[in-house]
DSSP file (Angstrom, degrees, kcal/mol; ACC not computed):
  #  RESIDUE AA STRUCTURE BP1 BP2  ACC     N-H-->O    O-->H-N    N-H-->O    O-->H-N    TCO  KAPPA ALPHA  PHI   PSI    X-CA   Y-CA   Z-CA
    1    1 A X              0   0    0      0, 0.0     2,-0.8     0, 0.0     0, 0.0   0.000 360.0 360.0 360.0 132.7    0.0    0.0    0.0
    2    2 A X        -     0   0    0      6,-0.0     2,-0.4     0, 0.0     6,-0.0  -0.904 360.0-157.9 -98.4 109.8    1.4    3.6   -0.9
    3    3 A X        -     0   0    0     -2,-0.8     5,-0.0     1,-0.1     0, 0.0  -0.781  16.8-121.1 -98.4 164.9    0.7    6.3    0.8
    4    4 A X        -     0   0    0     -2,-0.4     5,-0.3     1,-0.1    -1,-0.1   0.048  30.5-117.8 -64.7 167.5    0.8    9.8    0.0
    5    5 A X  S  > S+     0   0    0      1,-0.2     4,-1.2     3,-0.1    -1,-0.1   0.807 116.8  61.6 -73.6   1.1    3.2   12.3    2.3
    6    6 A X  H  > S+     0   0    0      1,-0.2     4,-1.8     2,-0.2    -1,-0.2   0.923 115.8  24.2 -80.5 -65.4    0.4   13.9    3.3
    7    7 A X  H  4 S+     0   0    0      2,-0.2    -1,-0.2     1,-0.2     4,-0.2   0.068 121.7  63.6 -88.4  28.5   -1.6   10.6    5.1
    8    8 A X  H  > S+     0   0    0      2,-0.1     4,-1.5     3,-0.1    -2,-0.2   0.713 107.3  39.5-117.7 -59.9    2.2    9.2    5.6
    9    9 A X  H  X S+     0   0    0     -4,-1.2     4,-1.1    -5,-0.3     3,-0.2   0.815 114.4  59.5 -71.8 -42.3    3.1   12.2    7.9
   10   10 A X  H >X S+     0   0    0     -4,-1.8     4,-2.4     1,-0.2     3,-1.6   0.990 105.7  40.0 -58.9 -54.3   -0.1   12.0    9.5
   11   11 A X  H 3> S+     0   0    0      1,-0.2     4,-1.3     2,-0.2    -2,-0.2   0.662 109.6  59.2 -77.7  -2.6   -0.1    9.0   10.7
   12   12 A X  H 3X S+     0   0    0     -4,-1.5     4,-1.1    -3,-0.2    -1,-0.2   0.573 112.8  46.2 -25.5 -50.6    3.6    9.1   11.9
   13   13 A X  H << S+     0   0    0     -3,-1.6    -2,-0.2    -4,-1.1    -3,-0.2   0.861 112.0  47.8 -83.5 -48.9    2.4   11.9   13.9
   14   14 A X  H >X S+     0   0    0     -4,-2.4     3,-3.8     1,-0.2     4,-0.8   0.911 108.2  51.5 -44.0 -68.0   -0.5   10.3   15.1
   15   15 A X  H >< S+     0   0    0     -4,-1.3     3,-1.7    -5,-0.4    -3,-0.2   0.964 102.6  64.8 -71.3 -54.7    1.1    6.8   16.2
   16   16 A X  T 3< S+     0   0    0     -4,-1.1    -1,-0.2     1,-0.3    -2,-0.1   0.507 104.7  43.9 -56.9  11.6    4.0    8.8   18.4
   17   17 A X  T <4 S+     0   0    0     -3,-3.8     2,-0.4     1,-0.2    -1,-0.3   0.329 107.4  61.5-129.5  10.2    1.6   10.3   20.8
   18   18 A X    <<  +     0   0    0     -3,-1.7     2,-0.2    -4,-0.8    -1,-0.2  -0.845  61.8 173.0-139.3 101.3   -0.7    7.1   21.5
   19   19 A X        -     0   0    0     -2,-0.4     2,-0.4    -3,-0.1    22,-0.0  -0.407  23.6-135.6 -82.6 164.8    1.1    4.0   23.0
   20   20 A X        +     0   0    0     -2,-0.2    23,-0.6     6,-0.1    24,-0.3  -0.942  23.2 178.6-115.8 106.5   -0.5    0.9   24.2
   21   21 A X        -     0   0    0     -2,-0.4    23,-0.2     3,-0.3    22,-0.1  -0.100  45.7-101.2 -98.9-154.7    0.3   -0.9   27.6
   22   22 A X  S    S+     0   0    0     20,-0.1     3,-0.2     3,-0.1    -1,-0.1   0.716 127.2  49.6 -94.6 -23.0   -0.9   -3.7   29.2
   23   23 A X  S    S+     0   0    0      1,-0.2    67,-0.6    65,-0.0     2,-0.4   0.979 134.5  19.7 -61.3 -45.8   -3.2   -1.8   31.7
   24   24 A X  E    S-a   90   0A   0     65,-0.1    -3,-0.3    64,-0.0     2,-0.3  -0.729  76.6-173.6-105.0 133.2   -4.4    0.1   28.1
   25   25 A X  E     -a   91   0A   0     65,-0.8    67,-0.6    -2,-0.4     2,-0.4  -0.829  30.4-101.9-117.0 173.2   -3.7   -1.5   25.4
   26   26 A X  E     -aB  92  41A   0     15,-1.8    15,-6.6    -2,-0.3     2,-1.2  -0.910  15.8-145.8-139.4 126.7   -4.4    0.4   22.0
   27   27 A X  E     -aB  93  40A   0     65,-1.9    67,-1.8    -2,-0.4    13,-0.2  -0.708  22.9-169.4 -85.0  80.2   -7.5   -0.1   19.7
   28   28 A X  E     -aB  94  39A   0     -2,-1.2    11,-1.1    11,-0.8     2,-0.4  -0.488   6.3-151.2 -77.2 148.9   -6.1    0.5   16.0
   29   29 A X  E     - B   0  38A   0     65,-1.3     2,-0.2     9,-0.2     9,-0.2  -0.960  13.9-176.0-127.9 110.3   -8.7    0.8   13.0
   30   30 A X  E     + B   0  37A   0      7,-1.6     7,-0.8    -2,-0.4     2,-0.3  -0.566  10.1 178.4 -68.3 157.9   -7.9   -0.2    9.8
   31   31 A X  E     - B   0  36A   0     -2,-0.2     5,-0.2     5,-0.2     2,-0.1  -0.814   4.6-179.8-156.9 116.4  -11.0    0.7    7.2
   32   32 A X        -     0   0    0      3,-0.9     5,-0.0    -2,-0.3     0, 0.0  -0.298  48.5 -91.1 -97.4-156.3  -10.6    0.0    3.4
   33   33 A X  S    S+     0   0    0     -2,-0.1    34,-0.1     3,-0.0     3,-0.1   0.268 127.2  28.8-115.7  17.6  -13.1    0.5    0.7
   34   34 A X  S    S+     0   0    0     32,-0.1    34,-0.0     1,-0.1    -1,-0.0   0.360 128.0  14.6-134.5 -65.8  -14.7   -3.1    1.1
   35   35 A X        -     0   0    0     32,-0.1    -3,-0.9    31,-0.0     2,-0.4  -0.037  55.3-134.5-117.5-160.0  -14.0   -3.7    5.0
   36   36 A X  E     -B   31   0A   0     -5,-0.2    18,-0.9    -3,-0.1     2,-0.4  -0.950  22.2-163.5-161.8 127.8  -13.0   -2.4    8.5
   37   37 A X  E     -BC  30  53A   0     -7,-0.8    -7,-1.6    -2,-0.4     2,-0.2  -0.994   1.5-162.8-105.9 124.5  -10.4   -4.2   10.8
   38   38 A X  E     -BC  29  52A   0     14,-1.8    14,-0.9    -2,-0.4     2,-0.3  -0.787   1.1-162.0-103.3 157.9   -9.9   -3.7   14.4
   39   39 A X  E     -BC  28  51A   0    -11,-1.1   -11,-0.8    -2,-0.2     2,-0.6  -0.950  24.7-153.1-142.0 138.5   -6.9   -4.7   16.8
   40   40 A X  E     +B   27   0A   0     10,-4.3     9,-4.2    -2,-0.3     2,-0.3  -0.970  41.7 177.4 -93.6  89.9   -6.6   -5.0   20.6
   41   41 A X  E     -BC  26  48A   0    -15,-6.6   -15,-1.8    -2,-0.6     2,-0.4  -0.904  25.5-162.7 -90.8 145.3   -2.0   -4.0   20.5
   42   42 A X    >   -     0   0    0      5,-1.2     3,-0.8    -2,-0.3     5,-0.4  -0.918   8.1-169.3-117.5 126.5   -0.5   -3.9   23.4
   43   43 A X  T 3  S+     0   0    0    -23,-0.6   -22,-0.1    -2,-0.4   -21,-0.1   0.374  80.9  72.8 -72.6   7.8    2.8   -1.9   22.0
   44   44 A X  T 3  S+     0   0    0    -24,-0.3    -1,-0.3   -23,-0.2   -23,-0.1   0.905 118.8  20.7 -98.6 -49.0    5.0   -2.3   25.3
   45   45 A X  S <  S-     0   0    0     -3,-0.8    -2,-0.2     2,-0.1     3,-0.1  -0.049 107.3-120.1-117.4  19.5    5.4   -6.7   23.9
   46   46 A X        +     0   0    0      1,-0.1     2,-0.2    -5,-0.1    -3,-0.2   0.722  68.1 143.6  41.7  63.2    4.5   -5.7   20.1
   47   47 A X        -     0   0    0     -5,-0.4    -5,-1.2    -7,-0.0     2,-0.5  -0.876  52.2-141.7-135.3-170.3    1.3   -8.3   20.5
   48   48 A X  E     -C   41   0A   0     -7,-0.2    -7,-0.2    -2,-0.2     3,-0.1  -0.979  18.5-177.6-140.5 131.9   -1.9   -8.1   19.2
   49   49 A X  E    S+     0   0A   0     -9,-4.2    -1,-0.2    -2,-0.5     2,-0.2   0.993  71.9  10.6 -66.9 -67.9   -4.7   -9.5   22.0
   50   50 A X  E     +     0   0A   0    -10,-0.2   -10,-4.3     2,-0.0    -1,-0.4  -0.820  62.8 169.4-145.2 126.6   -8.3   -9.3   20.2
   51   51 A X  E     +C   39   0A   0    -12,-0.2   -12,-0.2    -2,-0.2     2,-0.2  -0.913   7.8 162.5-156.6 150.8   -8.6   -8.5   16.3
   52   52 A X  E     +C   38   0A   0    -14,-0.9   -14,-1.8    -2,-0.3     2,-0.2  -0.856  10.8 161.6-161.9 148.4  -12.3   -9.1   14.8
   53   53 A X  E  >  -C   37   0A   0    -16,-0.2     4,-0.6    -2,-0.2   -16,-0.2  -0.840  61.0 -86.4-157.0-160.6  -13.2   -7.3   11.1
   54   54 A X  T  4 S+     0   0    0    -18,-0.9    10,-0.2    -2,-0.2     4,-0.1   0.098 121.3  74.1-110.9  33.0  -15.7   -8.0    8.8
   55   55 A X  T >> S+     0   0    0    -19,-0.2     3,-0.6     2,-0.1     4,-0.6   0.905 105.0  41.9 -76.0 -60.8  -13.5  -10.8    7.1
   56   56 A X  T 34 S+     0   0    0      1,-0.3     4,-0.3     2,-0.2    -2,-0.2   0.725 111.8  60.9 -82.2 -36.3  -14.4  -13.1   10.4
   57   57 A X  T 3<>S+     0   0    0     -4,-0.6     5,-1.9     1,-0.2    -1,-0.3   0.807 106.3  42.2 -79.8 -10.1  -18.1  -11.7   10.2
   58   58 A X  T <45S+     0   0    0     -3,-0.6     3,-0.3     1,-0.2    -2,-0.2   0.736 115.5  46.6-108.9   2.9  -18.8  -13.0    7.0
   59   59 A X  T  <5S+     0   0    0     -4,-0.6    -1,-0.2     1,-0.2    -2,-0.2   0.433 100.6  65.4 -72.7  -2.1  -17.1  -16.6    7.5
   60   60 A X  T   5S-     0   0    0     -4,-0.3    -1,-0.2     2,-0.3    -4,-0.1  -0.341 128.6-101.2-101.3  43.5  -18.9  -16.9   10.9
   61   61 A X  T   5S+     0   0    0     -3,-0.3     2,-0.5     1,-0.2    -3,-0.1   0.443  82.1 126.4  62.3 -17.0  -22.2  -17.0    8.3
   62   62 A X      < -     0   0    0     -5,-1.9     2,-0.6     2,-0.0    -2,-0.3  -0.848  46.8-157.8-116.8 158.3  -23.3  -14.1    8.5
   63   63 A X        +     0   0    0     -2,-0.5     2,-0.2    -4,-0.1    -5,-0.1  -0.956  30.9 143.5-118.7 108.2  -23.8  -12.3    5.2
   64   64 A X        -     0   0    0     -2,-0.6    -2,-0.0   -10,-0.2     3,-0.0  -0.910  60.2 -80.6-124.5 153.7  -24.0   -8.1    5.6
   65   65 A X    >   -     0   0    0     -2,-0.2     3,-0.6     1,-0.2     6,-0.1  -0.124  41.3-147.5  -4.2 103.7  -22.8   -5.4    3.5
   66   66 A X  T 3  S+     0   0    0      1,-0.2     2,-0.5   -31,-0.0    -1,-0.2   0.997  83.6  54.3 -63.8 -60.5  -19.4   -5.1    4.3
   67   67 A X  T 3  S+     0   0    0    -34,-0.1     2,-0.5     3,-0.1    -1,-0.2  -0.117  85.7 120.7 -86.3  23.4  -18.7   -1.4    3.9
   68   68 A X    X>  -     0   0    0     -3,-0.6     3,-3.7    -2,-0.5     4,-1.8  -0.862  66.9-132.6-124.9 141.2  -21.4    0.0    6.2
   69   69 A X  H >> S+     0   0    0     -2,-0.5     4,-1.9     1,-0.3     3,-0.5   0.573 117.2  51.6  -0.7 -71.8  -22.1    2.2    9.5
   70   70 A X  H 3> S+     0   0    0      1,-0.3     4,-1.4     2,-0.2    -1,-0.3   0.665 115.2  35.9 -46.6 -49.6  -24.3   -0.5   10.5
   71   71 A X  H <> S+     0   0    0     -3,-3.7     4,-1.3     2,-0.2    -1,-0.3   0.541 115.9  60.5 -69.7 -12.8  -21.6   -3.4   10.1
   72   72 A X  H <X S+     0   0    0     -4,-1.8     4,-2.2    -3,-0.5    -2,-0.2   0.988 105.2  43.7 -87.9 -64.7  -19.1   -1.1   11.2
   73   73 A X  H  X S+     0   0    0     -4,-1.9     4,-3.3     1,-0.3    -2,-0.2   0.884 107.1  55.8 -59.5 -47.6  -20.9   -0.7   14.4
   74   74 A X  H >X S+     0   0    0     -4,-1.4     3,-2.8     1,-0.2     4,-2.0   0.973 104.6  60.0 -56.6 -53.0  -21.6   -4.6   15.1
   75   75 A X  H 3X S+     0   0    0     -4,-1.3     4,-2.0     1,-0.3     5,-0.3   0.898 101.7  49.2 -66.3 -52.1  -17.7   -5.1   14.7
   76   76 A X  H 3X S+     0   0    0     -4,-2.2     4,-1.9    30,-0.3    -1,-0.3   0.929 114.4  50.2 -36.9 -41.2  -17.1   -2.5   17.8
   77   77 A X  H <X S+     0   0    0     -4,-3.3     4,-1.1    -3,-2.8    -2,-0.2   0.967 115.2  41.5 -77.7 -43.1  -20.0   -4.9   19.8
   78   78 A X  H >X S+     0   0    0     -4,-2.0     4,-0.7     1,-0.2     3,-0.5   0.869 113.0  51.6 -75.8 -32.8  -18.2   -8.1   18.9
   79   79 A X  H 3X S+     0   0    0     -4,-2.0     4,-1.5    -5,-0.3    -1,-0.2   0.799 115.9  44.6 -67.6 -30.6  -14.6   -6.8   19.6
   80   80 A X  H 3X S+     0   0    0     -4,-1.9     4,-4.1    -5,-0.3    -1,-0.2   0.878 104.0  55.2 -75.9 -21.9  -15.8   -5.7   22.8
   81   81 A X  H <X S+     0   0    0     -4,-1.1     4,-0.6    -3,-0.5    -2,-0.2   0.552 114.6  46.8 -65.1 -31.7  -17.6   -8.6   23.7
   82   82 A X  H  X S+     0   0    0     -4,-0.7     4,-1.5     2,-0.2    -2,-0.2   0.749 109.9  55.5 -79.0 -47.9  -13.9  -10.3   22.9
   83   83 A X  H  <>S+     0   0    0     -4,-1.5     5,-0.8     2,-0.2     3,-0.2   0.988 107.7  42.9 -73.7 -89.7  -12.4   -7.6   24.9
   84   84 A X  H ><5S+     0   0    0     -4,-4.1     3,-1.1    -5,-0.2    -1,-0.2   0.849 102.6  72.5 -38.7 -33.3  -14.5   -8.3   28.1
   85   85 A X  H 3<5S+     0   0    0     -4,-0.6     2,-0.8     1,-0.3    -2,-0.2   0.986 111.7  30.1 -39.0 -72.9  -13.9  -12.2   27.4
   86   86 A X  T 3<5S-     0   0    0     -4,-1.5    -1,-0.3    -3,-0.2    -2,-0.2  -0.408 119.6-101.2-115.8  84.8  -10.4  -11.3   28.5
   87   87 A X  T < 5 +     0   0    0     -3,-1.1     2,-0.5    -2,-0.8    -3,-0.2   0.571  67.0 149.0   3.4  71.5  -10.7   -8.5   31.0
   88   88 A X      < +     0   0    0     -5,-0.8    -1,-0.1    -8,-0.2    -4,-0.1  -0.891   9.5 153.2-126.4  78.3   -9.8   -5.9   28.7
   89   89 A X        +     0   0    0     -2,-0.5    28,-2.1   -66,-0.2     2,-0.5   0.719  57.2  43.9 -98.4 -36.8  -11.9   -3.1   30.2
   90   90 A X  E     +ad  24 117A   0    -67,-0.6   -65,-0.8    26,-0.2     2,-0.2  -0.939  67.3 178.7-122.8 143.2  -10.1    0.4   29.3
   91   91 A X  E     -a   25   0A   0     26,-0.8     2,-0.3    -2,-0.5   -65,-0.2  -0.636  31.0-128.0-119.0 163.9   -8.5    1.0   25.3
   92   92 A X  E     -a   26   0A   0    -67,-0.6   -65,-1.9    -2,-0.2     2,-0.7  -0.737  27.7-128.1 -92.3 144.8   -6.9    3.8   23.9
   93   93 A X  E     +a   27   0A   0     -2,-0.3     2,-1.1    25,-0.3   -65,-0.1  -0.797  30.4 175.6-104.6 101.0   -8.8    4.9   20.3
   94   94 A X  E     +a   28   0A   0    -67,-1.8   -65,-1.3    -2,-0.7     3,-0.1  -0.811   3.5 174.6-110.3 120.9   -6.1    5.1   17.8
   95   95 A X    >   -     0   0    0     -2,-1.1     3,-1.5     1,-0.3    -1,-0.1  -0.108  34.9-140.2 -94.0  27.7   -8.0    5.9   14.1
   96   96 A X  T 3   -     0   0    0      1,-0.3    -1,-0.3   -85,-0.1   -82,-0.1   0.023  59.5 -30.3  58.4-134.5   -5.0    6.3   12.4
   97   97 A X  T 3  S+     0   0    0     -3,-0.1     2,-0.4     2,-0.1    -1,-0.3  -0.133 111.8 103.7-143.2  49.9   -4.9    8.8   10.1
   98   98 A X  S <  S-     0   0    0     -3,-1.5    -3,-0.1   -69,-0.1   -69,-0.0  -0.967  77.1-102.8-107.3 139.3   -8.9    8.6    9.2
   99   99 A X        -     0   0    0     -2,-0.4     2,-2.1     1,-0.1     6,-0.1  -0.146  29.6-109.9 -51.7 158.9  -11.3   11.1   10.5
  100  100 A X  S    S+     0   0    0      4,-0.1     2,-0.2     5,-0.1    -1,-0.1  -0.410  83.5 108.7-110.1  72.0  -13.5   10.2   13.5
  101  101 A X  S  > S-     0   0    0     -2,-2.1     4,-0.6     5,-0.0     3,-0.3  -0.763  75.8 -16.9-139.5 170.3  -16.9   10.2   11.0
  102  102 A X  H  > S+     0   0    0     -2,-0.2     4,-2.1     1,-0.2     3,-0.3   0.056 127.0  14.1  37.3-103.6  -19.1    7.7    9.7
  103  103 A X  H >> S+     0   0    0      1,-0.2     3,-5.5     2,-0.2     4,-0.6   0.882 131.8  45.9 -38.4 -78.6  -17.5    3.8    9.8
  104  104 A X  H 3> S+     0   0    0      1,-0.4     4,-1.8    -3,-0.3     3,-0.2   0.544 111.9  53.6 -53.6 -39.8  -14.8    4.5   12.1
  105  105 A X  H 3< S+     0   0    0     -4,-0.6     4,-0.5    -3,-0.3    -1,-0.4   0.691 110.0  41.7 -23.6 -65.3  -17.1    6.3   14.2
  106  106 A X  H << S+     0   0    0     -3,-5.5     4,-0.5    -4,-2.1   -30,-0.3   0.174 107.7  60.8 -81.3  10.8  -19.9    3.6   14.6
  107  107 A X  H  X S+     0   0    0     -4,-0.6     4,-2.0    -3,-0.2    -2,-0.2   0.719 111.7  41.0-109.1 -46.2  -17.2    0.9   15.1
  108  108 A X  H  X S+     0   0    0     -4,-1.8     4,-2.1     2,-0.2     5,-0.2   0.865 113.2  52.8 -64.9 -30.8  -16.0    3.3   18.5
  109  109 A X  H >> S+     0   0    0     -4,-0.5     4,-6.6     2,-0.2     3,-0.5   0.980 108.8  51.4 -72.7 -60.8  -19.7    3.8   19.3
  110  110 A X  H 3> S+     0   0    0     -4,-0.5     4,-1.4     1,-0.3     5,-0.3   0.929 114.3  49.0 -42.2 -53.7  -20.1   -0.5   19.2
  111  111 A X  H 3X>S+     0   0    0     -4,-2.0     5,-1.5     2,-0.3     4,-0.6   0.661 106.8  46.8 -57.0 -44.8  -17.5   -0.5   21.3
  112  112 A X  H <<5S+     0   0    0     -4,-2.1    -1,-0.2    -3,-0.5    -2,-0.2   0.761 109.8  54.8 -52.6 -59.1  -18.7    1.8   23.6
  113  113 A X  H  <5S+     0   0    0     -4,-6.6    -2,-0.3    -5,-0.2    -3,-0.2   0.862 107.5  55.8 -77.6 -17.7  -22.1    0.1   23.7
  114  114 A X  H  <5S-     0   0    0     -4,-1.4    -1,-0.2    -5,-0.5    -2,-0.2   0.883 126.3 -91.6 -43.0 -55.8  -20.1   -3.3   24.7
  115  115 A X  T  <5S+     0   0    0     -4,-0.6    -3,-0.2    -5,-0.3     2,-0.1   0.721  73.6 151.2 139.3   1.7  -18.5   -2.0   27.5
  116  116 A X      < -     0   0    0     -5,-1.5     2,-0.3   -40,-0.1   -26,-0.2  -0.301  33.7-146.8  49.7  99.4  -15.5   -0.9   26.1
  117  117 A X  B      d   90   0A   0    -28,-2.1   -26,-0.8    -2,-0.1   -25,-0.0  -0.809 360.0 360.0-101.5 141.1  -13.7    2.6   28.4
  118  118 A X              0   0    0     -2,-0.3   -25,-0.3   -28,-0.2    -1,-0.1   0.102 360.0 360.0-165.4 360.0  -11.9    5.0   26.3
């Protein structure tokens, strides 16, 4: 994937002021133009906890619209749901270097409504 310097320098900037630890561990969001990925890192042991997208949601059976609010948002519920599984109560919200509208937006709001502190 290329990116321009524009989003290259944003997110550069972005990612040196939000770590992840083990108390907080850091919620990254990928979003392409077909899907949306989430990650549980914690950046202190470079591991990844909980990751859930809408890859997982349409091999689990169920068949939505990839690329919408609405899917967006069920991927927050289930990642949190994942997230409480192993007592993963407070995140950091790192959105990269997307704006905090529409998907990316209902995927923190799912999250939120899980149970999900940030």
């Amino acid at each position: 994937m290329k990116l321009s310097k524009k989003k290259l320098h944003k997110r550069l900037s972005l990612r040196g002021s939000i770590k992840g630890t083990i108390n907080r561990p850091r919620l990254s969001v990928f979003r392409s133009n077909n899907h949306i990925y989430a990650q549980i890192i914690d950046d202190s042991k470079f591991n990844t906890l909980v990751s859930y997208s809408t890859v997982n949601l349409n091999t689990h059976g169920i068949i939505f619209k990839t690329n919408t609010c609405e899917t967006a948002k069920l991927i927050g519920i289930k990642l949190g749901e994942l997230c409480l599984k192993k007592n993963i109560n407070h995140v950091i919200f790192d959105r990269g270097m997307y704006i905090y509208h529409g998907r990316i937006k209902a995927l923190a709001d799912g999250a939120r409504f899980a149970g999900l502190l940030f």
